[in-house]
N, C-alpha and C positions, 0 to 999 in steps of 0.2 A: 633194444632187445637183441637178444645175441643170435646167431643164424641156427643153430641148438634146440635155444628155446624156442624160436618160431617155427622152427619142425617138426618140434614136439605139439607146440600147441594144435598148428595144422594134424598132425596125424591124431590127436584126441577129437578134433572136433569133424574129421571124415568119419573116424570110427563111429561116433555118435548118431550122424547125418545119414549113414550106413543101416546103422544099428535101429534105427525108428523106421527107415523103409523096410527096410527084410522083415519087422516085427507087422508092418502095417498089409504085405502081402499076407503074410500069415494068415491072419487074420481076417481079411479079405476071402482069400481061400474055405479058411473052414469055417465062414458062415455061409457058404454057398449053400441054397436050400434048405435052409434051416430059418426058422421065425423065432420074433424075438418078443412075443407078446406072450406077457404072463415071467417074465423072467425078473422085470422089476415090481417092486407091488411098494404103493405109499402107506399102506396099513399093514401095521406089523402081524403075522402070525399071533406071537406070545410077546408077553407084557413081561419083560425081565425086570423091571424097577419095582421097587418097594418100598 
């Protein structure tokens, strides 16, 4: 692998390894104080099939 590609692929997979932390504080963040019951439901509201 040429010195190019291997810095390429390093900087694709910082960007990545980066890019799912900063998404995971996020998120971390703005669920402070907030509940999470009642946001998933295994019975559907409405019946769309026919």
């Amino acid at each position: 692998m040429c010195p190019m590609c291997f810095a390429t692929a390093a900087l694709i997979a910082a960007s990545a390894v980066s890019t799912g932390g900063l998404a995971a504080v996020v998120l971390k963040k703005s669920a402070n104080g907030k509940t999470t019951t009642g946001l998933h439901s295994n019975t559907p509201k409405e019946d769309h099939h026919v």
